[in-house]
C-alpha positions as CSV (number, residue, x, y, z in Angstrom):
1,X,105.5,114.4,24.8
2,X,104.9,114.1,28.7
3,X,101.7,112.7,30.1
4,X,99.6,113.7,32.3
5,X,102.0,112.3,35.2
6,X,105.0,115.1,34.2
7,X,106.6,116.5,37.6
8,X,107.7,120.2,36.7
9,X,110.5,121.4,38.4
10,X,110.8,124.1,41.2
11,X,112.5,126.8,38.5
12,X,109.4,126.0,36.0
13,X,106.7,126.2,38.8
14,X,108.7,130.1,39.8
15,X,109.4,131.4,36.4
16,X,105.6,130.7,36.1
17,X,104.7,132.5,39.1
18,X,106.6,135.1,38.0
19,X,104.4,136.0,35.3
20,X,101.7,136.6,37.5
21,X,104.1,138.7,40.1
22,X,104.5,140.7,36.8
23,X,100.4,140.9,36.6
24,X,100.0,141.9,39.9
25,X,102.2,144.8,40.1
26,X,99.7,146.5,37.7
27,X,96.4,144.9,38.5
28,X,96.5,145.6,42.6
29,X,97.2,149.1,42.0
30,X,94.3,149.0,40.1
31,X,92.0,147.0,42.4
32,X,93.5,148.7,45.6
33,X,94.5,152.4,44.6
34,X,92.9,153.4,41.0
35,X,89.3,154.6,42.5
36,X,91.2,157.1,45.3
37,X,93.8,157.9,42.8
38,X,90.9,158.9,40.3
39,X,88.9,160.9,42.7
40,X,91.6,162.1,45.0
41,X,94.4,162.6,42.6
42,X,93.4,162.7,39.1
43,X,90.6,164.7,39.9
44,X,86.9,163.0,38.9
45,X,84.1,162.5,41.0
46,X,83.5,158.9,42.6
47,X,80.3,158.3,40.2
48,X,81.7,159.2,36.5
49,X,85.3,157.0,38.2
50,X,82.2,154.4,39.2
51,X,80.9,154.4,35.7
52,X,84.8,154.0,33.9
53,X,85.0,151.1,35.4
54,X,81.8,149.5,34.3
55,X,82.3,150.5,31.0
56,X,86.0,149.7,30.1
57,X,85.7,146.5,32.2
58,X,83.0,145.3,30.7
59,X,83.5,146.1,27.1
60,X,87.1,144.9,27.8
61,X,85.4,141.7,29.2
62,X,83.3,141.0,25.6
63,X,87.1,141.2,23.8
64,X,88.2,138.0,26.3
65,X,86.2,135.7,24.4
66,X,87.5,136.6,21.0
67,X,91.3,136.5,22.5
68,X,90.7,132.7,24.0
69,X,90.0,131.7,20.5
70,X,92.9,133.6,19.2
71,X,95.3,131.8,21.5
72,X,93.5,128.5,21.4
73,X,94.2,128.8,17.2
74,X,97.4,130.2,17.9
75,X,100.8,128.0,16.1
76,X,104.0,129.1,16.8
77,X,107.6,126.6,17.9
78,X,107.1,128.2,21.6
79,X,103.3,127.0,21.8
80,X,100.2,128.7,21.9
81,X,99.9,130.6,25.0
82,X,103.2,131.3,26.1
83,X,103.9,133.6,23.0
84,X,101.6,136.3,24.1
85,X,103.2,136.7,27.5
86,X,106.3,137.9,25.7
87,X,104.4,139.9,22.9
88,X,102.4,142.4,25.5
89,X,104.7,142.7,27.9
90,X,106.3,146.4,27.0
91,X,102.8,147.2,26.2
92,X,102.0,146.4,29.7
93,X,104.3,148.3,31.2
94,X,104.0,151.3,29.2
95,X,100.2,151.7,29.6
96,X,100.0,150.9,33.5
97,X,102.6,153.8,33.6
98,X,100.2,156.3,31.5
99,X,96.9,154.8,33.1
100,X,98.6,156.4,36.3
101,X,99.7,159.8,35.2
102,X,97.6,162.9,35.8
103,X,98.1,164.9,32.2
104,X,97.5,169.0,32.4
105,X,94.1,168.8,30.7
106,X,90.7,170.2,31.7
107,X,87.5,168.0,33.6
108,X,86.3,166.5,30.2
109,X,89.7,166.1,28.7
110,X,90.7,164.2,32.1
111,X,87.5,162.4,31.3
112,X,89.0,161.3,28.1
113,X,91.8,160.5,29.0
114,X,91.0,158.2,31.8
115,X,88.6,156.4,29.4
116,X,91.4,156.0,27.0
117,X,94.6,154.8,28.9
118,X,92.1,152.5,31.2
119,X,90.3,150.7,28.4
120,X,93.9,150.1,26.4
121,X,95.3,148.8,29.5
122,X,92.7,146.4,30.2
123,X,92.6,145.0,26.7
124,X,96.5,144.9,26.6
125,X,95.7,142.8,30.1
126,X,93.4,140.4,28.6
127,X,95.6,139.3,26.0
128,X,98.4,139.2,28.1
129,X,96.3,137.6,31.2
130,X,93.8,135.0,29.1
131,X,96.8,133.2,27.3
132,X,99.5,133.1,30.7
133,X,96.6,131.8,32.6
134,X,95.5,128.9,30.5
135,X,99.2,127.8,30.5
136,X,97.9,126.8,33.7
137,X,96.1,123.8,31.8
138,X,98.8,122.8,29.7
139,X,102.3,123.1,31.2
140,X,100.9,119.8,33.2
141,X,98.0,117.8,33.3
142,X,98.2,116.4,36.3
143,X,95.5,117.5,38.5
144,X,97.4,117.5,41.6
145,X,100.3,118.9,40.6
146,X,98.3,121.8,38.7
147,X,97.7,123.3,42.2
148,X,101.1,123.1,43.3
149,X,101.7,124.8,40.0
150,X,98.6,127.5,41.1
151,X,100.1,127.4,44.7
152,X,103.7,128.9,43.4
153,X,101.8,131.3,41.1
154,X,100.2,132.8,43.9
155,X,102.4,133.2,46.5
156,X,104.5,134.7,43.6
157,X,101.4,137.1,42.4
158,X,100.9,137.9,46.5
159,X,104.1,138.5,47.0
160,X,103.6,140.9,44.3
161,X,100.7,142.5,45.9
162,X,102.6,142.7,49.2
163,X,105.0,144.7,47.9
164,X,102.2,147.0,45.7
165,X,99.9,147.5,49.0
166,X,102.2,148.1,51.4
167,X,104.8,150.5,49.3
168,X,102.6,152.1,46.8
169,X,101.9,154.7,49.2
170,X,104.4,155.4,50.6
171,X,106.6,155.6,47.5
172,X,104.5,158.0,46.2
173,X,105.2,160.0,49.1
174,X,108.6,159.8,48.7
175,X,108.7,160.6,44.6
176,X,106.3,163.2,44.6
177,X,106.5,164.8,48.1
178,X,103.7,167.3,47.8
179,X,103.0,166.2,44.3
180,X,101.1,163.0,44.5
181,X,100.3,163.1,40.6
182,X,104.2,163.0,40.0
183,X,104.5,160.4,42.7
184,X,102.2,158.1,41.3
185,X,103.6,158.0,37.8
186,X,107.0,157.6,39.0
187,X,105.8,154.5,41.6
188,X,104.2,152.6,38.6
189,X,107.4,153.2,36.4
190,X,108.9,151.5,39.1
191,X,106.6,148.9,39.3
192,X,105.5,148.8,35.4
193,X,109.7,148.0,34.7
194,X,110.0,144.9,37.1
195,X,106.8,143.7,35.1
196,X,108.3,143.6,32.0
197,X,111.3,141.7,33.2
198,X,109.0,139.1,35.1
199,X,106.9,138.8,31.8
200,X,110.4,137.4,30.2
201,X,111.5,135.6,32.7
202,X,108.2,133.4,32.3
203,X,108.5,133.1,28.6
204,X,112.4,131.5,29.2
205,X,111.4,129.5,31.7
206,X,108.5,127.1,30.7
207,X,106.8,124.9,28.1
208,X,103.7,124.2,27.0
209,X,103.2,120.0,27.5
210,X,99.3,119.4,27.2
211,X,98.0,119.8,23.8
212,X,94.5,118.7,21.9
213,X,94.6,115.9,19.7
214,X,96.0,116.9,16.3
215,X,92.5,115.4,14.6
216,X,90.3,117.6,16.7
217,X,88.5,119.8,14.6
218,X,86.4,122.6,16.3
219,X,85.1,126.1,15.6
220,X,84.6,129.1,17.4
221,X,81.0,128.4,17.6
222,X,81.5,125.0,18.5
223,X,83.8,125.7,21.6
224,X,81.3,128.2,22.8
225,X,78.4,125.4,22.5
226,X,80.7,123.1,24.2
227,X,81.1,125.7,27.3
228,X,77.5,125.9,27.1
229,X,77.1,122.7,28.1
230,X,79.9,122.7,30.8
231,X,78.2,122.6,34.0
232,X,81.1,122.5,35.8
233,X,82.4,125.7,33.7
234,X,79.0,127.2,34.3
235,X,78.9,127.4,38.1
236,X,82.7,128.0,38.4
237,X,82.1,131.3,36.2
238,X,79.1,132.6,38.2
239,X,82.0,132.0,41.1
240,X,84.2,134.2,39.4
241,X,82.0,136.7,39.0
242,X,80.8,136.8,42.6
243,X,84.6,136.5,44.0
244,X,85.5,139.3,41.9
245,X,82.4,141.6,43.0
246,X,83.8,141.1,46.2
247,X,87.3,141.8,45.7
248,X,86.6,145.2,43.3
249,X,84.3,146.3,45.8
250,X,86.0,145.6,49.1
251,X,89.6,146.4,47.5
252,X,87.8,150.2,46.3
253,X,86.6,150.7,50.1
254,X,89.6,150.1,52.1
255,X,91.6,153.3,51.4
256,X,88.3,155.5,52.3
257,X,87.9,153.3,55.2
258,X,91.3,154.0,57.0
259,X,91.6,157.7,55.4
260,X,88.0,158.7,56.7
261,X,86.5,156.0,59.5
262,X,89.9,155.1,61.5
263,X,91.4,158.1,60.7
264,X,95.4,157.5,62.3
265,X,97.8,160.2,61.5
266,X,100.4,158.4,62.7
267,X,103.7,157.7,60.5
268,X,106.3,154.8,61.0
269,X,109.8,156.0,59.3
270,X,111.3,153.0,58.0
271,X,114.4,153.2,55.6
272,X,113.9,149.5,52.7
273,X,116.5,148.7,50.3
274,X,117.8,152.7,50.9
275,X,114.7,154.3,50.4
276,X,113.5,156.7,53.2
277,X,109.4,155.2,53.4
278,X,107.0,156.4,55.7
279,X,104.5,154.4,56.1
280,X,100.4,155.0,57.6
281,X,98.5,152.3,59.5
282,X,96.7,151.5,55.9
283,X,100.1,150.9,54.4
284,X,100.7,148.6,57.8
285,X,97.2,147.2,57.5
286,X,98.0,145.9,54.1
287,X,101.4,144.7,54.7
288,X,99.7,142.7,57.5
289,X,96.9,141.6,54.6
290,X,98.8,139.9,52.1
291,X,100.9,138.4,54.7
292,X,98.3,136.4,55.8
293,X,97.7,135.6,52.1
294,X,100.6,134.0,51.3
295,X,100.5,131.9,54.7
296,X,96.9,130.7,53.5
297,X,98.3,129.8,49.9
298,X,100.4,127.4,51.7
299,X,97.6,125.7,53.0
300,X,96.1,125.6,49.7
301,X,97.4,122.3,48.3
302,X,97.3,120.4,51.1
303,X,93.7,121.2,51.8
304,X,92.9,120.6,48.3
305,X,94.3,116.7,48.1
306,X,92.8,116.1,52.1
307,X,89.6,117.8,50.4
308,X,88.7,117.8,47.0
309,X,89.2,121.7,45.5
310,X,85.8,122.2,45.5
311,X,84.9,121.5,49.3
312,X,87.9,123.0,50.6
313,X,87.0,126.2,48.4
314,X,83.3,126.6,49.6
315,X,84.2,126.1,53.4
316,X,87.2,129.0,53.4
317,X,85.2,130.7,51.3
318,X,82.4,130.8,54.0
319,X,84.6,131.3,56.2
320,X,86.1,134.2,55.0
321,X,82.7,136.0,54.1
322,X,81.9,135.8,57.5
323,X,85.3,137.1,58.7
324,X,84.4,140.4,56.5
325,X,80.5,141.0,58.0
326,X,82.4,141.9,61.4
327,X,83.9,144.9,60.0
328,X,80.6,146.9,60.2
329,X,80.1,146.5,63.5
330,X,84.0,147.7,64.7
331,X,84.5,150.9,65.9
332,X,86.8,153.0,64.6
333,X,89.5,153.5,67.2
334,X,89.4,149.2,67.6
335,X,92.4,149.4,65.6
336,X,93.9,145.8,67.0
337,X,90.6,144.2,66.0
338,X,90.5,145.7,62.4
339,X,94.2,144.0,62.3
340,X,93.3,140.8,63.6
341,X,90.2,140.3,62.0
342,X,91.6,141.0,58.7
343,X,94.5,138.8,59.4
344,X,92.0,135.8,59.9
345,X,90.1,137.1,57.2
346,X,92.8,137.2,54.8
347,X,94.1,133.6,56.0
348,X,91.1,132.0,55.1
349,X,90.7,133.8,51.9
350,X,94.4,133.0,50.9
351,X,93.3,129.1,51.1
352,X,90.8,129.4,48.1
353,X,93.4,131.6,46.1
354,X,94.7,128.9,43.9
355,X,91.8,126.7,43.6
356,X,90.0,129.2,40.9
357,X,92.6,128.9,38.8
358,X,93.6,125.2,39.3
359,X,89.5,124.5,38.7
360,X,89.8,126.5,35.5
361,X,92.2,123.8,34.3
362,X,89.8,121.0,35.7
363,X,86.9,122.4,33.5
364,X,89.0,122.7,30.6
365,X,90.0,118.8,31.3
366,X,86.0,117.9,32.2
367,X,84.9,119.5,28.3
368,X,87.5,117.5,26.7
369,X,87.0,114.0,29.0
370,X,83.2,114.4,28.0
371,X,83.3,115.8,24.4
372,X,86.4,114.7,22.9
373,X,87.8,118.1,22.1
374,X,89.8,120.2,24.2
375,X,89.6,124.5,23.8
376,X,91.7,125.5,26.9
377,X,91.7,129.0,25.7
378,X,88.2,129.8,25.2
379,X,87.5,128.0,29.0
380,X,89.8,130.6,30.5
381,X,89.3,133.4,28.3
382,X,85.4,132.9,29.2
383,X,86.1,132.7,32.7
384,X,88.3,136.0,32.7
385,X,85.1,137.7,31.2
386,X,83.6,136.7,34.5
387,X,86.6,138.5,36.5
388,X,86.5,141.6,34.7
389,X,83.1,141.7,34.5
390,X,82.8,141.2,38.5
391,X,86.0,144.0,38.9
392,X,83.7,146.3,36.1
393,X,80.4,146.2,38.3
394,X,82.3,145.9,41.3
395,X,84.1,149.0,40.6
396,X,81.2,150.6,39.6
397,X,79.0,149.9,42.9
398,X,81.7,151.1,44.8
399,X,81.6,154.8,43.4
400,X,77.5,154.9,42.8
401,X,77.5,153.9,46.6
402,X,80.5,156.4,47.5
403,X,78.2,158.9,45.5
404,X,74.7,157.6,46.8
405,X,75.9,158.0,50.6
406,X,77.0,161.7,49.8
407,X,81.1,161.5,49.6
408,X,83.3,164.3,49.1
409,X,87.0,163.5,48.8
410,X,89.4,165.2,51.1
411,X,87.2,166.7,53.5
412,X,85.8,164.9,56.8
413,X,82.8,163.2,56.2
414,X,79.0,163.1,57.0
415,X,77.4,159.7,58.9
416,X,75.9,159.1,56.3
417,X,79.2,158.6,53.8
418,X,80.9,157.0,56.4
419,X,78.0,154.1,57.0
420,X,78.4,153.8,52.5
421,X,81.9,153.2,53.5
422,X,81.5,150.4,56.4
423,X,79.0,149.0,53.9
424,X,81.3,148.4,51.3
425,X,84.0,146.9,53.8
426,X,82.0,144.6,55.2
427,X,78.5,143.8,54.5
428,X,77.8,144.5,50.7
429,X,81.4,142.4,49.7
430,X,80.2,139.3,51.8
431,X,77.5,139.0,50.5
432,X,79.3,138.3,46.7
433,X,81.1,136.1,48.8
434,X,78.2,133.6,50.4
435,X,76.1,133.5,47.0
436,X,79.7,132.2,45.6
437,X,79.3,129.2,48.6
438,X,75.9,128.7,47.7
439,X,77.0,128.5,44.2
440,X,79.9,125.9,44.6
441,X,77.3,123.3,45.4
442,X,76.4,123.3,41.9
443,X,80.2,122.4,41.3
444,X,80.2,118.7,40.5
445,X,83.8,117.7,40.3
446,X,84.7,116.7,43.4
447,X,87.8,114.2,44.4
448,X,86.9,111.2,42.9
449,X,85.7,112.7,39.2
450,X,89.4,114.3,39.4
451,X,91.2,111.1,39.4
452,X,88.7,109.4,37.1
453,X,89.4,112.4,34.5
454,X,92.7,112.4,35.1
455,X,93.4,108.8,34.4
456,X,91.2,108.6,31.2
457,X,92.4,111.5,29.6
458,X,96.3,110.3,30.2
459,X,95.0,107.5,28.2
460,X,94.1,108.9,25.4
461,X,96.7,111.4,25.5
462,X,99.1,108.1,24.9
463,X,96.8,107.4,22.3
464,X,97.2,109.4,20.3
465,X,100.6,110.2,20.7
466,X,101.4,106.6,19.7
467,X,99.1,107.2,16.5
């Protein structure tokens, strides 16, 4: 059994990252393209999209707790998380494809529909999602090289989202022609297929190594009492939540913001891997993003050890949300200060990327160090309820306000729609993002509680091991 000292190897620390590739080539087109497509494509008004999302996302949300328990009980000769990542994967796949295809029904049945596919997709996410990330916590328990293990994931998962920003688009464009419905469909096929392969790749390529002592006993109830009393846990989840009210809501805006504020018509021909793309400044723009993303992930680690997680978090994190208040004030032909500021914006942001996740694992570490028993399930299935409830409320804000400021999709738009618009770009998202700050400082693992956890908890991992 390796301790908590285990160095994983470059091939383990990608085939993770894979997983999370596989993730994102679902979950940005949903966080980036799944409120336009709804109101532009599909065919529903921003407010009933607005409401979806609330609902599935947060009745999904109540289902994460109940799936971190499952995997945290779950026995099997591969371990208990890593399992699930193979088990959802064509499930995955199959509803990300359907969640994207406009069927030949009328307004309500649409309705229906969209309820349907989206709430089956997002429970099919959390018990992929809840299980892969809490592998996190036990394919090493070594706190330091955790984030180099969160690092890999998420240049992997941004890489991901590179590729889904910048070509979604475009591809759709170049499937459907006219027909963005069909285009749509047939881009998430694409998509939903490499998915599936990434998903299997992960399974095949790690192992579980961190596991509770065999003489814990522990309940549901007991696990939930314990996160209760998880400060640590506690202020890291409000995090979540904030961070992901930011994203949803920031993420919603951006198509409406270059198809109605900046409003560029111009086209860049480019032919990739033999496909004949055309791509719009928003395609650029997001190319651009996630570019600066991964650069920032690099950054991540070594800011972390310098650091502490926590400190290095709440400064890019400020950082960041102050990055995203200058958008409301830019004009909209100021095109190569959109870019840069968003480049600098995204840089910072890319620093914190890793350091959710990696804290998940240290919060799963701090419950066990203090109580004895170890539920690294539950910790991140509870935190995931944070993210989707954040995306779920996020989501929704972002069509009530769409709807409140009087927009109307395809046609130019009033002052009034395009001020709810620089709203949500700028000023509504950052300030998610600087209650998150103010939030950190209730985060009390910093540097030195890292090593002391990390230390006693290899100890009695030998312990009882030798037992």
């Amino acid at each position: 059994m390796a301790t908590n000292g285990h160095r994983l190897s470059a091939i383990e620390k990608i085939g993770y990252g894979l997983g999370d590739s596989a993730a994102n080539f679902i979950f940005q087109t949903m966080l980036i393209f799944l409120m336009s497509f709804y109101t532009d494509v599909f065919g529903i008004t921003a407010a009933v999209a607005g409401t979806l999302f609330l609902v599935a996302r947060v009745t999904d949300a109540i289902f994460d707790f109940l799936m971190g328990a499952i995997a945290d009980r779950t026995e099997t000769r591969w371990g208990k998380f890593r399992p699930w990542v193979l088990w959802t994967a064509l499930p995955f796949g199959i509803l990300g494809v359907l969640t994207f295809t406009t069927p030949d029904l009328t307004a309500d049945g649409k309705i229906v529909y969209a309820y349907v596919t989206y709430i089956l997709l997002m429970l099919v996410y959390s018990a992929n999602n809840i299980p892969y990330s809490a592998m996190t916590g036990v394919i090493t328990g070594d706190n330091i090289e955790r984030t180099s293990v969160a690092s890999y994931r998420f240049v992997c998962a941004m890489t991901a989202s590179l590729l889904v920003q910048g070509l979604t688009r475009p591809m759709a464009r170049m499937f459907g022609g006219d027909d963005l419905a069909k285009g749509y469909q047939l881009t998430m096929a694409f998509f939903c297929s490499l998915a599936v392969v990434f998903f299997v790749i992960t399974f095949v390529t790690t192992k579980e190594r961190v596991r509770p002592d065999p003489r814990q006993k522990s309940s549901f109830g007991q696990d939930l009492t314990d996160l209760r009393h998880n400060h640590p846990w506690l202020a890291l989840f409000g995090v979540t939540v904030l961070i992901f009210l930011y994203l949803s809501v920031r993420g919603s805006a951006s198509p409406y913001y270059f198809d109605y504020y900046v409003i560029r018509g111009d086209r860049f021909a480019l032919n990739l891997f033999g496909l004949p793309l055309e791509f719009e400044l928003f395609d650029l723009f997001n190319i651009c993003s996630m570019v600066a993303v991964i650069i920032g992930i690099f950054f991540s680690k070594p800011l972390a050890v310098r650091l502490g997680k926590r400190d290095a978090y709440r400064i890019f994190l400020f950082i960041t949300a102050l990055f995203t208040i200058g958008f409301f004030w830019l004009p909209s032909d100021a095109v190569g200060a959109i870019f840069a500021i968003q480049i600098l914006n995204q840089l910072t942001y890319g620093v914190t990327i890793p350091l959710t996740w990696a804290m998940m694992g240290d919060v799963a570490d701090y419950s066990e160090w203090r109580t004895g028993r170890r539920a690294t399930g539950i910790a991140f299935s509870a935190t995931v309820f944070g993210l989707k409830f954040g995306l779920g409320v996020g989501g929704a804000l972002a069509g009530w306000v769409l709807g409140l400021f009087g927009y109307i999709p395809n046609v130019a738009q009033t002052t009034s729609s395009l001020t709810g618009i620089r709203l949500l770009m700028s000023i509504i998202p950052a300030g998610f993002a600087l209650i998150a700050v103010a939030l950190l400082f209730c985060y009390k693992i910093d540097r030195r509680m890292e090593r002391e956890m990390d230390g006693d908890l290899a100890r009695r991992r030998e312990e009882f091991q030798a037992a």
